[in-house]
N, C-alpha and C positions, 0 to 999 in steps of 0.2 A: 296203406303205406307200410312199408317195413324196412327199419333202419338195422344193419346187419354189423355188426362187428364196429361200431363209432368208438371211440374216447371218449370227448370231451361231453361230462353231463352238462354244461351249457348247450351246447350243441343238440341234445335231443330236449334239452327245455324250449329253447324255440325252434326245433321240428314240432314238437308238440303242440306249442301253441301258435303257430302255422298253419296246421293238420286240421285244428278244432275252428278256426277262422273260416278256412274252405268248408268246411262242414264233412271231412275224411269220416271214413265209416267208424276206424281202426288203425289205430299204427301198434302194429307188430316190434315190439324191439327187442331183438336176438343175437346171439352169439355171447358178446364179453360189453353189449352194450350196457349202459350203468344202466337202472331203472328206480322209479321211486321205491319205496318201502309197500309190499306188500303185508297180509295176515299171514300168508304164509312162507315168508322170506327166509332164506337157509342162511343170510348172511346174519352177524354179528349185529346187534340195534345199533351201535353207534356207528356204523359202517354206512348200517342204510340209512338212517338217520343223517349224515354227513353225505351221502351220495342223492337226500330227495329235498335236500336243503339245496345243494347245487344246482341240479334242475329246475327248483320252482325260482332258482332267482333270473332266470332266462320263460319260464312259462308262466309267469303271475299268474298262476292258476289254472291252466291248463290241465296242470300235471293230474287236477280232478275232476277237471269238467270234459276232457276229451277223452273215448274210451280206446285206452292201450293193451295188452298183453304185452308178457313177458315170454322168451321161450330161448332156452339155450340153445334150444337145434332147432336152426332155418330150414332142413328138409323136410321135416314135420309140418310146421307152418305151411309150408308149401306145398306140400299133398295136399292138407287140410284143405286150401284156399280154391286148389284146384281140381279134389272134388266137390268143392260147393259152387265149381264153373268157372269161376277165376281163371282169367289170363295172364302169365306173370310175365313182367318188364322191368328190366335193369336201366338204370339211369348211369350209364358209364362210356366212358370211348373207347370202341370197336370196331376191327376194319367191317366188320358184316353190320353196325348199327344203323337206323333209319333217323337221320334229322329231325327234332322234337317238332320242326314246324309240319310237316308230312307225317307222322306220324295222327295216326285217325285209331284212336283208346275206344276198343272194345266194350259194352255197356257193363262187365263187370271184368275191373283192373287193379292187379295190386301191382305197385310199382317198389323197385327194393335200391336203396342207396346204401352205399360202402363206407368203407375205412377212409377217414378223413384226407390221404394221402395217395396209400394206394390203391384205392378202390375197392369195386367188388370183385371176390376173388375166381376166378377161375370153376371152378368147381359149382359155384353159384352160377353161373353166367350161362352155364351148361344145361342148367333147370330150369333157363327164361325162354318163354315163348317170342321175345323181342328185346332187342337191346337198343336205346333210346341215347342219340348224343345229342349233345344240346352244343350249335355250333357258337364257334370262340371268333373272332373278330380283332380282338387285340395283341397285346405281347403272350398276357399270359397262358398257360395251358389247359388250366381245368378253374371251376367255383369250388368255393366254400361249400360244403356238401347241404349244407340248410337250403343254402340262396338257388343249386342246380335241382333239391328238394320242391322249393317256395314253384317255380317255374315248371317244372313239371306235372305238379299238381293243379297249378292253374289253369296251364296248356289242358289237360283232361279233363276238367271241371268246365272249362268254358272254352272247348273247341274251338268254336269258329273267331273267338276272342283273338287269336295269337293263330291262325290260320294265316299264309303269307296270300 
């Protein structure tokens, strides 16, 4: 899993402890996403400190018990993942995406969620071997990036689960 560019450290507190439920290898969080306090963290202690206090109160613990990385640069990440074979898949709406219910996940997949708003960006979308829409039904337009998160991951974890 790799959350790219999110806000809200609530938001990757429970992608996190989400991630660690489904039994996720890894969640990548990259770009300007907050993360807990690493050893070797460039930022100020009270910053990280105040940014892995936010997090754990949406991951009751996660934020220790599920293994993350941090990594400013998502093309990195993504070499990395896709020379270790990795298929990578955007979780966003796109005239070219394939409905999360027909969508049939590859035996090694990292799937990457956006900016709480506007998504993932462009640039990113360009680096995915597949772009994954999860169809909408209601008034609204899009989920909460956790919940279109939560669903995705499940969808790939238990295929035939959420198979139409």
């Amino acid at each position: 899993m790799i959350a790219h560019n999110l806000r809200s450290a609530h938001n990757v507190g429970s992608l996190l402890r989400t991630a660690e439920g489904l039994g996720i290898t890894c969640v990548y969080l990259t770009g300007y996403t907050p993360h807990p306090a690493t050893h070797e963290d460039s930022r100020l202690p009270h910053e990280a400190l105040k940014t892995t206090r936010s997090i754990s109160k949406t991951a009751l613990g996660a934020e220790t018990s599920q293994n993350w990385k941090f990594s400013a640069d998502i093309s990195e990440v993504l070499s990395t993942l896709r020379a270790d074979g990795y298929e990578i898949s955007a979780v966003e709406q796109a005239d070219q995406s394939v409905a999360l219910p027909d969508f049939v996940p590859p035996p090694k997949l990292a799937l990457i969620v956006g900016r709480e708003v506007e998504g993932v960006e462009g640039e990113v979308l360009e680096q995915c071997n597949t772009i994954i829409e999860i169809p909408m039904h209601g008034k609204k337009e899009s989920y909460n990036v956790v919940h279109a998160a939560a669903m995705a991951m499940y969808h790939c974890r238990y295929p035939g689960a959420t198979q139409k």
